[in-house]
C-alpha positions in Angstrom: 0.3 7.9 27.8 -2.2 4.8 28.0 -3.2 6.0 24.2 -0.3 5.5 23.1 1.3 2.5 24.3 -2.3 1.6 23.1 -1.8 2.7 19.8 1.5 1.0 19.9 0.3 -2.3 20.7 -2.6 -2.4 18.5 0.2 -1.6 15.3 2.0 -4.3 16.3 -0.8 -6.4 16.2 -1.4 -4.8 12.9 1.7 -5.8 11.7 2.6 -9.2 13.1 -1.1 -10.2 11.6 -0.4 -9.2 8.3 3.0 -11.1 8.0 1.5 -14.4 8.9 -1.2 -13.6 6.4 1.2 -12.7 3.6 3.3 -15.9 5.0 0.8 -18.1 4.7 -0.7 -16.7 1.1 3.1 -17.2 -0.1 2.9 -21.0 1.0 -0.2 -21.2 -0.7 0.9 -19.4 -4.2 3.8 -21.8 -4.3 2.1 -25.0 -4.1 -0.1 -23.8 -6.4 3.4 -23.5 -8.1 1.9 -19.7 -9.7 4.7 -17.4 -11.1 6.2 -15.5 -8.7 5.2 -12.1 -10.9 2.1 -12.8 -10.3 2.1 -13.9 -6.7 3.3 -10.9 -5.9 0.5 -8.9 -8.2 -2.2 -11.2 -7.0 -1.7 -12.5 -4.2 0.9 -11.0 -1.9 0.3 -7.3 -2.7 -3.8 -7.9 -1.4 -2.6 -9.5 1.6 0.1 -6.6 2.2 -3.1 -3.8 1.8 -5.3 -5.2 4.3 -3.8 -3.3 7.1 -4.6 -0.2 5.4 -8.1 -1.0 4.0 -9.0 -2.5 7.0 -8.2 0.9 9.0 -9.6 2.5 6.3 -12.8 0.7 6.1 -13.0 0.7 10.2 -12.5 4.8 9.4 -15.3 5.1 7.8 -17.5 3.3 9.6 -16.6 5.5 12.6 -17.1 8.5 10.5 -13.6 9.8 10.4 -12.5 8.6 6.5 -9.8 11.3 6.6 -8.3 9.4 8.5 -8.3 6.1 6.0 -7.2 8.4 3.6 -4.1 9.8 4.9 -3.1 6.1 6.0 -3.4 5.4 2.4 -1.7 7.9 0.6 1.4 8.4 3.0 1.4 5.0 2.5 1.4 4.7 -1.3 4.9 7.7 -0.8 6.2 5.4 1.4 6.2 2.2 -0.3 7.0 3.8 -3.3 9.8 5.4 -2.3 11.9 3.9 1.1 10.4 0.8 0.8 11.7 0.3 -2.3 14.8 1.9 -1.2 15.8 0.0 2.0 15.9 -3.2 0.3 18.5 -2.2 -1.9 20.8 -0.6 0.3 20.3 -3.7 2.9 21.2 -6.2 0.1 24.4 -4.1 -1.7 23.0 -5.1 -5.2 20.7 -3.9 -7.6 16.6 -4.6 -7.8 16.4 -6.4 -10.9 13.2 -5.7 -13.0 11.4 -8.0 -15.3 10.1 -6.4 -18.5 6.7 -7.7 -17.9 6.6 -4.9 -15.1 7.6 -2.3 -17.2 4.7 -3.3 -19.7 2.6 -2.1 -17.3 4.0 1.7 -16.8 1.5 3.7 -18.3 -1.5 2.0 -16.5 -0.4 1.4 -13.8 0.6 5.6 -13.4 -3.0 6.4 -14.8 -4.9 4.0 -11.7 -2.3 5.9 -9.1 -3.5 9.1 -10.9 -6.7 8.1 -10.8 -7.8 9.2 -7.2 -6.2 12.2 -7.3 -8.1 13.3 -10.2 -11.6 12.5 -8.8 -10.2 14.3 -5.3 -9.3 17.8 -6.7 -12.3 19.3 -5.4 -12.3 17.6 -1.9 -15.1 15.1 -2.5 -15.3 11.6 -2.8 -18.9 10.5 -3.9 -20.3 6.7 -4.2 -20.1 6.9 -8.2 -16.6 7.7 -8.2 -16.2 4.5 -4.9 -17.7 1.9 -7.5 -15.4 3.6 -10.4 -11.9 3.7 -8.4 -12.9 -0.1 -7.3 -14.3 -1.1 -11.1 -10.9 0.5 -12.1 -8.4 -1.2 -9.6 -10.7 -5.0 -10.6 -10.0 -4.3 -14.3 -6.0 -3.9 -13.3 -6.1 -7.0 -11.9 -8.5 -8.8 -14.5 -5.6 -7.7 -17.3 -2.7 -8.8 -15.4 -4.9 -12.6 -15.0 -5.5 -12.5 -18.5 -1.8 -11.8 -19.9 -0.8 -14.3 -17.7 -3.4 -17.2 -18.1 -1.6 -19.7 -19.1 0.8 -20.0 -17.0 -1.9 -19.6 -13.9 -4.2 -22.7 -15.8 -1.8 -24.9 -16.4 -0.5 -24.8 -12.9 0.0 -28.3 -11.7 0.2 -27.6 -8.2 -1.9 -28.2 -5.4 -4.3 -26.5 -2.7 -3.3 -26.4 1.1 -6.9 -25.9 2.7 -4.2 -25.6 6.2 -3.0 -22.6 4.6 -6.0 -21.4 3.8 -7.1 -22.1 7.5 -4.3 -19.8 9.1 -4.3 -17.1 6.4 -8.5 -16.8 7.4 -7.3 -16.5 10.6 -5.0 -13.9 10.8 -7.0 -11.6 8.4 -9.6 -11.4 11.3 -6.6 -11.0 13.7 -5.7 -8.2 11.4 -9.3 -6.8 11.4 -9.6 -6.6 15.0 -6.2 -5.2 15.6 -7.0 -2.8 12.7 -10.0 -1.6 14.8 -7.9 -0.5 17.4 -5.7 1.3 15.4 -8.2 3.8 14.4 -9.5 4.3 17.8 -6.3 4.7 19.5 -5.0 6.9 16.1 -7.5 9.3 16.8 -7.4 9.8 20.2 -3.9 10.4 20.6 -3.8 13.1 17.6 -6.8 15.0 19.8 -4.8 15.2 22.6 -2.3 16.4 21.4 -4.1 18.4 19.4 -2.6 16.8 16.5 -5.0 16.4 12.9 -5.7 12.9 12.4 -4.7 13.0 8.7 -1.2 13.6 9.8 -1.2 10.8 12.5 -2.9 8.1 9.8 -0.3 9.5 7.3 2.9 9.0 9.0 2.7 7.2 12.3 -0.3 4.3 11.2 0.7 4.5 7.5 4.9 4.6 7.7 3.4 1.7 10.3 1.5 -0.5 7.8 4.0 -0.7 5.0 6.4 -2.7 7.3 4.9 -5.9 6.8 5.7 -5.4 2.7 9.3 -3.6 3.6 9.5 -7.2 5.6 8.6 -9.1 2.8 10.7 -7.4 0.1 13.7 -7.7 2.3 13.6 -11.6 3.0 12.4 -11.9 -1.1 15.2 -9.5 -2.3 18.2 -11.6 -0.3 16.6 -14.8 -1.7 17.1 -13.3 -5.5 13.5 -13.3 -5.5 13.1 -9.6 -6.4 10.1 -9.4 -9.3 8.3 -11.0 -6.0 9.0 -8.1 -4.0 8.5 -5.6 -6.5 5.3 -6.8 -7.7 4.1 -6.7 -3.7 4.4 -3.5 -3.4 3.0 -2.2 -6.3 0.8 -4.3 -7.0 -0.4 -2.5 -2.6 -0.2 0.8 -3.8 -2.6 -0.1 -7.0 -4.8 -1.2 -4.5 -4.7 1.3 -2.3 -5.4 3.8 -4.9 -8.2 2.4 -6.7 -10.0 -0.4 -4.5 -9.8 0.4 -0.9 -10.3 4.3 -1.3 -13.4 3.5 -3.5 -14.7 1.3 -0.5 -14.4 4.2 1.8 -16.6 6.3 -0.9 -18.6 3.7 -0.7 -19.4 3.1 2.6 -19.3 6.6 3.2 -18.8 9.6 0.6 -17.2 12.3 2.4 -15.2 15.8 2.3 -11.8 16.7 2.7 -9.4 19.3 2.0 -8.5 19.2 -1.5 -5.0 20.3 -0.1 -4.5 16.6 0.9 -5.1 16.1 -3.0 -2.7 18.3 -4.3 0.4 17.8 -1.9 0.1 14.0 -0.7 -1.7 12.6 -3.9 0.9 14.9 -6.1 3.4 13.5 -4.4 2.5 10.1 -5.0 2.0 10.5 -8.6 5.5 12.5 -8.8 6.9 8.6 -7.1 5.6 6.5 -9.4 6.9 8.3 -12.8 10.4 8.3 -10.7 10.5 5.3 -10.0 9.4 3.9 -13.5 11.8 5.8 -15.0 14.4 4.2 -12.8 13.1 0.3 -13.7 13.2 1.6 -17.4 17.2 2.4 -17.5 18.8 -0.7 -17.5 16.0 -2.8 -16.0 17.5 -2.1 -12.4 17.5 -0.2 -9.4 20.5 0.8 -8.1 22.0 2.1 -4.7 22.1 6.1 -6.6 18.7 5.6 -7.4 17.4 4.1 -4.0 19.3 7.1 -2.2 17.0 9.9 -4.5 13.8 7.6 -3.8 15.0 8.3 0.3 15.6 12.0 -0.6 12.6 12.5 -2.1 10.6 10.9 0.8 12.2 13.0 3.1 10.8 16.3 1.4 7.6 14.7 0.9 7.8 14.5 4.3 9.3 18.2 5.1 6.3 19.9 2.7 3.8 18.1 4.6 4.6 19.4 7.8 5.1 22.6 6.5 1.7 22.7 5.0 0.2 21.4 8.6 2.0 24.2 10.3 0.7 26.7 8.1 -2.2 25.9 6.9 -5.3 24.1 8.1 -5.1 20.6 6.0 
């Protein structure tokens, strides 16, 4: 019981650390007066995927880096199915979509894919790391370029407050993130639980609040490419950066299972939901309830596949 009121406590420190971070990063992105398009690529999406790297990274250092990686990929289904969804349906309008997003589609599907690729035969080595992180930089580097000019001629100004507080909640986050592995881990072995299943629902579903947070407060102030560019702008992080530091530190084996439900299933989100930003630039309230649906048997295959098989 102490484990998990432990666990408990050390997510909400997870995710009360990360909203002051991504607070914060916001005040900073608009005094530097930056697109919102790209605050939410550049700025707010890192900030929203350091609760999971930093658990992930904190995995691996502890030697479990299954862990890290089911926090990552339930995740990545996660945020890009309900937390995508909930907005919508708290709001009673559609998500409006920006064509520079869609511009992106095909990329941004083959980074997702990415990982999953490299993970079909249960290994992670440190070549593929420094790949899935060169590839996730070079995401990032395109988006700064296609939008350089309206990033350089920025006439804004830098809040070194700002910067103070964001600084300090990231180590809030690290410490609390820290926690969450150790606590993670131990309540999954008593209850005699896998820890890929615990990092992939509890911790994970966990970690994407801070960005379901954000979204909802951008989405009621008709900021929506803000929101929608946080949370994918996470899950291209998640799937390229932060699992190629965890080869990194540590190259490790898995069931390739994980690969081909979890990491299918992520793929299988991300062509949805493009194709839903592609019809009429929007996302409505019948698209947000298939996004839910489809979580929902993401989530009843992977218990299934637990039950019956040794994942």
């Amino acid at each position: 019981m102490l484990v998990f009121f432990g666990l408990i406590t050390a997510l909400f420190l997870v995710i009360k650390s990360a909203e002051y971070a991504m607070q914060y990063s916001t005040k900073i992105a608009t005094n530097l007066k930056i697109p919102k398009y790209v605050v939410g690529f550049l700025i707010v999406s890192v900030i929203s995927a350091l609760p999971e790297t930093f658990i992930g990274i904190d995995s691996a250092l502890q030697g479990t880096p299954s862990f890290g990686l089911g926090t990552l990929l339930g995740a990545n289904v996660a945020d890009l199915t309900i937390i995508f969804a909930i907005p919508i349906f708290l709001c009673s309008r559609c998500l409006m979509v920006k064509s520079k997003i869609l511009k992106h589609g095909k990329l941004y599907i083959f980074m997702i894919a990415l990982p999953v690729v490299f993970g079909f035969n249960g290994y992670y080595s440190r070549w593929e790391g420094i790949i899935l992180i060169l590839a996730g930089f070079y995401f990032y580097y395109l988006l700064f370029w296609r939008n350089r000019e309206s990033i350089i001629k920025s006439d804004g100004y830098f809040s070194w407050k700002y910067f103070s507080f964001l600084l300090l909640s990231m180590m809030a986050l690290l410490v609390s993130a820290n926690f969450t592995v150790k606590f993670g881990v131990s309540l999954a072995e008593n209850f005699n639980v896998h820890p890929i299943i615990i990092g992939m629902f509890f911790v994970g579903l966990g970690t994407t609040l801070p960005e379901l947070l954000f979204s909802i407060k951008a989405v009621k102030r008709n900021h929506d490419e803000l929101a929608i560019g946080d949370i994918m702008g996470m899950v291209i992080t998640d799937s390229t950066i932060v699992i190629g530091i965890l080869a990194l530190i540590s190259p490790f084996a898995f069931n390739p299972k994980i690969i081909y439900i979890t990491g299918g299933f992520m793929v299988v989100a991300s062509v949805i939901l493009l194709y839903f930003m592609r019809t009429g630039k929007t996302l409505n309230k019948k698209e947000a309830i298939i996004l839910v649906f489809f979580y929902l048997l993401f989530v009843f295959v992977e218990l299934f596949a637990n039950s019956f098989f040794d994942i």
